[in-house]
Residue frames as qw, qx, qy, qz and C-alpha x, y, z in Angstrom:
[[0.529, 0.806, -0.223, -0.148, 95.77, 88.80, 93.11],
 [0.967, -0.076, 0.071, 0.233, 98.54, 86.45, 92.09],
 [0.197, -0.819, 0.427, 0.330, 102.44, 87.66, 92.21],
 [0.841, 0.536, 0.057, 0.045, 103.76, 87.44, 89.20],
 [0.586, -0.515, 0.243, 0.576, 108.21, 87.66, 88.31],
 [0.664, 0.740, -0.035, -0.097, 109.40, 88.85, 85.05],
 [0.688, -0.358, 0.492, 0.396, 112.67, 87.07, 83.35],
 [0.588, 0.778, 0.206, 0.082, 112.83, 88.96, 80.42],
 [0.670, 0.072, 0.108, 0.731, 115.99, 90.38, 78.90],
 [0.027, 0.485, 0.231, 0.843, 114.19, 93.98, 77.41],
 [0.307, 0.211, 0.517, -0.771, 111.93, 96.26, 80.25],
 [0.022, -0.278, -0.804, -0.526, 108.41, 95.63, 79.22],
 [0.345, 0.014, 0.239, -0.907, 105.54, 97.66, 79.76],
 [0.100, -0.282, -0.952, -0.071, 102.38, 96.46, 80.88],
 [0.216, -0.291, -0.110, -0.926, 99.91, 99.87, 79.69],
 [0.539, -0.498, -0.526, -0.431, 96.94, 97.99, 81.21],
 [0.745, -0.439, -0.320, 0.388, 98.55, 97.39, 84.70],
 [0.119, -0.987, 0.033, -0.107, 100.42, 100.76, 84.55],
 [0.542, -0.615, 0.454, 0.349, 104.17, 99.60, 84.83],
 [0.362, 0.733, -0.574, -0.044, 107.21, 99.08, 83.34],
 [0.839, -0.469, 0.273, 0.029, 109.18, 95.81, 84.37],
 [0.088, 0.673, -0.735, 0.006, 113.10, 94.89, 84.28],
 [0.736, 0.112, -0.663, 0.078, 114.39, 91.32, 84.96],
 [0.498, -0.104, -0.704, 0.495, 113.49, 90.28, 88.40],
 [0.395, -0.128, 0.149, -0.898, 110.90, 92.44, 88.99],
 [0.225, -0.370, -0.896, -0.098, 107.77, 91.08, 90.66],
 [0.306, -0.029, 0.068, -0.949, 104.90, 93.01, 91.14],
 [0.315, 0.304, 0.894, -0.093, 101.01, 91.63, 91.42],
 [0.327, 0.219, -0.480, -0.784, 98.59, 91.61, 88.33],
 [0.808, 0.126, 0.012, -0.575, 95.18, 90.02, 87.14],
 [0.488, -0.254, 0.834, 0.045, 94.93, 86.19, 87.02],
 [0.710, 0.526, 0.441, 0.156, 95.39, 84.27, 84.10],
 [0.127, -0.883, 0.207, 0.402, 98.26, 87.03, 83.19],
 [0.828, -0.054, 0.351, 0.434, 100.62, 85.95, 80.56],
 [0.356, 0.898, -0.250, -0.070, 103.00, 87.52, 78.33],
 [0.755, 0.440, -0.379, 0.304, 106.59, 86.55, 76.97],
 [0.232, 0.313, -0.450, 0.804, 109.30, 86.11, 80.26],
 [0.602, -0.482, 0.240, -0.589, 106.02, 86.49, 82.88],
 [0.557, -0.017, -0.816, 0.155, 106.14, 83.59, 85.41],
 [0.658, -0.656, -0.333, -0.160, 104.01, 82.94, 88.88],
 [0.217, 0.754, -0.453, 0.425, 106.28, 84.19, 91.60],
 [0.526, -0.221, -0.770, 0.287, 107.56, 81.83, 94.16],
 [0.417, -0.835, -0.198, -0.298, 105.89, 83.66, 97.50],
 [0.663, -0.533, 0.044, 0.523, 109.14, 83.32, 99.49],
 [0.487, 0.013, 0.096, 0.868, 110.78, 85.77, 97.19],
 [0.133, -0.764, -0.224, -0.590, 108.01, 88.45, 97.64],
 [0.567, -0.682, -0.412, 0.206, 108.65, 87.85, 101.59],
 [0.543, 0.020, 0.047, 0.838, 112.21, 90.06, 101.32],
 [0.017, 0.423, 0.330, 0.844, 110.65, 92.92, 99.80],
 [0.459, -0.607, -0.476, -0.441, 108.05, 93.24, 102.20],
 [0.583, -0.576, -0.275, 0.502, 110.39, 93.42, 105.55],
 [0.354, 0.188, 0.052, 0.915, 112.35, 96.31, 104.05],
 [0.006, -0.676, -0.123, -0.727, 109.56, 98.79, 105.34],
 [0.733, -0.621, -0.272, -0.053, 109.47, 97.55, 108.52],
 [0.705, -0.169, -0.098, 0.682, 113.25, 97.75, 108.97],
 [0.061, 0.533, 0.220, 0.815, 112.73, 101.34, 107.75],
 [0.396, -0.740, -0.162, -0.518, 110.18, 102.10, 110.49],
 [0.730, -0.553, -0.193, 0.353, 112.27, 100.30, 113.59],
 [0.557, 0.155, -0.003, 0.816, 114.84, 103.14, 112.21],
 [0.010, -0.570, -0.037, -0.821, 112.56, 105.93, 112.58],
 [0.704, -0.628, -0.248, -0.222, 111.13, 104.51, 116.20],
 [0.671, -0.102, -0.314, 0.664, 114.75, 104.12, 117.56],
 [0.259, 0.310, 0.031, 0.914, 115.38, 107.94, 116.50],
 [0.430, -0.574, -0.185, -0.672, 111.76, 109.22, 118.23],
 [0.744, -0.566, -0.354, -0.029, 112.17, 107.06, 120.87],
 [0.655, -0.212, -0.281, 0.668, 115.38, 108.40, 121.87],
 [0.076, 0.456, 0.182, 0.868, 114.23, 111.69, 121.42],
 [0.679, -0.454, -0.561, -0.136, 111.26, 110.71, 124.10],
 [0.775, -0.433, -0.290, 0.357, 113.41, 109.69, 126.36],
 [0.358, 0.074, -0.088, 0.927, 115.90, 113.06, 126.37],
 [0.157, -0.469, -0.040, -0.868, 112.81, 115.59, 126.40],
 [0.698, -0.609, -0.233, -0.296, 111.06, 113.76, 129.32],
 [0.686, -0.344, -0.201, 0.608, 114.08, 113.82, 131.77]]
């Protein structure tokens, strides 16, 4: 599925796809998509978005591992 951006001024709702989008949202949707403000998203700016859960989980492995390490000693 292709990653689309939206550069609209107004939110816009896409009922068929089930969202809402702002300016600078990207989100993925059927190819051959168009609509005022839609544009192909460059793939390096989807990469961001996609580390943020990972950084999320080395936060909760720090916290368990140090837990680990205190109940086995």
């Amino acid at each position: 599925m292709p990653r689309y951006e939206y550069k609209g001024e107004v939110e816009r709702s896409f009922p068929t796809l089930g969202i809402t989008v702002k300016k600078g949202d990207v989100f993925d949707g059927p190819e051959g998509l168009t609509a005022l403000g839609l544009s192909l998203a460059d793939p390096a700016k989807s990469a961001p978005a996609a580390q943020a859960p990972k950084e999320k989980a080395k936060e909760e492995s720090k916290s368990s591992a140090s837990s680990d390490t205190n109940a086995g000693a």
